[in-house]
Residue, then its C-alpha position, 0 to 999 in steps of 0.5 A: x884487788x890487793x889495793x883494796x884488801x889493803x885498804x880494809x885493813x887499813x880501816x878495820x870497820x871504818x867507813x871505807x871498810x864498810x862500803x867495801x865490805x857492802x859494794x862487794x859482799x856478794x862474790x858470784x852467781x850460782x845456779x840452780x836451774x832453768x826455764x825454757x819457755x818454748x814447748x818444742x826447739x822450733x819454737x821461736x820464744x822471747x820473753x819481754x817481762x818478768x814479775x816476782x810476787x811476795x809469795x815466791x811466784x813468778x810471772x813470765x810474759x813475751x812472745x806466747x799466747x799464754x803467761x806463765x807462772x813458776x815456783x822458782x824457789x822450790x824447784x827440785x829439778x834443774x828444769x822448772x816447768x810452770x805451776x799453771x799458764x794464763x790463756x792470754x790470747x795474745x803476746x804479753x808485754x808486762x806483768x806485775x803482782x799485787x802487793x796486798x792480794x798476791x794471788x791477783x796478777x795485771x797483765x799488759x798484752x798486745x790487744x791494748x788491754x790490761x787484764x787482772x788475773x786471779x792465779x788461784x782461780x785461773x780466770x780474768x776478774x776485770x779487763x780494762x780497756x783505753x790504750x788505742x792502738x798501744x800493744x806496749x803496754x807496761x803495768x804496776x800497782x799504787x802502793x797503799x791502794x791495792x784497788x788501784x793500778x797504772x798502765x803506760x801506752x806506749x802508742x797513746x803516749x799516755x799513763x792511764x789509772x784503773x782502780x778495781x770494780x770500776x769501768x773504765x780509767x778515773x784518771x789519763x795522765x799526758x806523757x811528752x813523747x811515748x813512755x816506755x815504762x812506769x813505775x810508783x814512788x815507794x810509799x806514795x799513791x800518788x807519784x809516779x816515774x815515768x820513762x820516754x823514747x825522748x831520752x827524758x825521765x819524768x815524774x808526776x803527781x796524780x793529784x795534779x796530773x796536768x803536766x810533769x813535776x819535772x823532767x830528769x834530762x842526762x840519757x843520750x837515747x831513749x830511757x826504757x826501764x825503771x826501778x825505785x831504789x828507795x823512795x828518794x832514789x830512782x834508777x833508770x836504764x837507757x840505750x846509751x849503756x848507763x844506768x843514772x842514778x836520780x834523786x828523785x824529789x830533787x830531779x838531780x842525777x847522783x851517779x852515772x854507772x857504766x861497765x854493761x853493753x847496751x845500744x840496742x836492746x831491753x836488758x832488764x833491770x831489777x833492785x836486789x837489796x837496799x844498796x845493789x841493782x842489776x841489769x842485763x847486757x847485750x854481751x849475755x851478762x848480768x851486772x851488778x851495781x853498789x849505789x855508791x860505785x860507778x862500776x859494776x861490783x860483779x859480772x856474771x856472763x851466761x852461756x849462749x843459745x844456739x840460733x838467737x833471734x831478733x825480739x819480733x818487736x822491741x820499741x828500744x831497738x835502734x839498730x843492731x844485730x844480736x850475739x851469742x856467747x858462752x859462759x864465764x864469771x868474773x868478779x870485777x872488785x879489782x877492775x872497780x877502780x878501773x877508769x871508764x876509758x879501760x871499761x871491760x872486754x868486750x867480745x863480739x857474738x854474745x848473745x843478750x839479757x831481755x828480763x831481770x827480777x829477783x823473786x825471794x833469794x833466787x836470781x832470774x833472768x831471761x836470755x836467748x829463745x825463751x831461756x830463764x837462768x835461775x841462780x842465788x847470789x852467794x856471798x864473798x868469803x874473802x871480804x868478810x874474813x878481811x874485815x874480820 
């Protein structure tokens, strides 16, 4: 640290002050609630996704008939109970708010089918059916269509396009192997990322959706999670514990990141502003990622639950057991320059992150039983004095 507080006097507001001050302007997690998805302690909960609207609303899918929508923002209490559940009627997988009609909500659930809720209401406005036999189902809107949504099937191998009022999918798109998430480019209708169990990333166009635009090739183990840093930059988290950072028109990886645990597991994975990701970690932490640094920026570890379990299905799992662990914080600007041979301490029984999503300022992610910690990001003091 003294290394680097060194070099921000050294430069005052030049380019190394200012990435330091960017990569590590935010000093700790602090929280401010929680969510306990299961209605009574014998009740065995996993929550497998989580969606934040632009209206401050969250979305909660996982192993209950029902999903359940918070308010995290406004909550007043240390426990946060739901504004209103969903009857689903089925486990759910994933979730995901339309940008332009925040009130509507595509639910992916485990009758292979994708249903748009409108919340106000409380009633299912359209299913769409078409994914045989897939109950992984993982949903998102196109941007600048709001009538139009992606699904990919985890099963039937394949991206399926739904466009509201309309029966039945306008468009079946072929993925090589089974893809585990999709995401849309930023700003496009048309392109698509899409994550597989094949340790490959793949992008298309829906205008020529015959076969890929290309593959990014670096995983080690299966790519599962997704997310657009910007319309250039893709980030794709894998079972081999890294995050890789894409360019995506150009199918080149930028940067490799390392610093989590994650060999087994889903551990979420959420853009926090223009230059920061954070993901989950199978030691009950949540990490966070400057673009431009390899290592993690911040660690955040949670206290553990008591008696944690095995997801009931989790495609990404290759083998393993789960941990527990307690509570800690650690800020790892120092331990950034670190080589990646030192990485971080390790401590076994920690427990695990499942889901990860920023909904306006407030920080959630899922952990243990159905728990979801609620936390704010608070910046650090002592960099911007540096560099003031």
């Amino acid at each position: 640290k003294q290394w680097y507080q060194r070099r921000v006097r050294a430069s005052k507001h030049g380019s190394i002050g200012e990435l330091i001050y960017k990569a590590f302007k935010y000093g700790s997690l602090g929280d401010t609630g929680e969510i306990d998805m299961a209605d009574s302690r014998a009740t065995k909960v996993y929550v497998y996704g989580m969606s934040g609207s632009s209206t401050g609303l969250l979305s909660v899918t996982g192993t209950l008939d029902t999903v359940n929508i918070y308010r995290p923002e406004d909550n007043l209490l240390p426990v946060v109970y739901p504004v209103t559940k969903l009857p689903a009627g089925c486990y759910t997988w994933s979730s995901a708010w339309n940008p332009s009609s925040p009130a509507l909500l595509a639910v992916g659930d485990y009758k292979s089918q994708v249903r748009v809720w409108d919340v106000r209401a409380h009633v299912a406005t359209q299913t769409f059916t078409g994914h045989v036999s897939s109950k992984y189902l993982n949903v998102a809107w196109s941007p600048g269509r709001p009538q139009q949504l992606v699904s990919a099937g985890f099963d039937s191998a394949s991206v399926k396009v739904w466009r509201l009022g309309e029966q039945g999918s306008v468009l079946s798109v072929r993925v090589p192997d089974k893809p585990l998430m999709v995401r849309c480019k930023p700003g496009s209708p048309f392109h698509l990322a899409v994550s597989s169990v094949d340790r490959n990333l793949y992008s298309f166009d829906l205008r020529r959706p015959d076969k890929p635009l290309a593959g990014f090739s670096g995983h080690s183990k299966s790519a599962f999670q997704l997310c657009f840093l910007n319309s250039k930059t893709l980030i794709s988290a894998a079972v081999d514990g890294t995050l890789k950072q894409w360019h995506y028109d150009k199918g080149q990886c930028v940067r490799t990141h390392r610093g989590h645990l994650n060999t087994v597991k889903f551990i979420g994975l959420e853009v926090v502003d223009e230059e920061h990701v954070m993901c989950g970690s199978e030691d009950n932490s949540l990490m966070l990622y400057h673009q431009a640094l390899s290592k993690p920026v911040l660690v955040h570890r949670l206290r553990s639950c008591e008696d944690s379990e095995y997801s009931p299905a989790d495609p990404s799992r290759d083998a393993g057991e789960r941990q527990t662990g307690d509570h800690q914080q650690v800020n790892t600007a120092a331990a950034a320059a670190n080589s990646e041979d030192q990485g971080y301490p390790r401590r076994e029984d920690q427990g695990h992150i499942s889901a990860v999503v920023k909904v306006g300022e407030v920080v959630c992610a899922a952990h243990e039983k159905g728990k979801v910690r609620l936390m704010r990001l608070e910046e650090d003091k002592r960099i911007i004095g540096e560099l003031n």
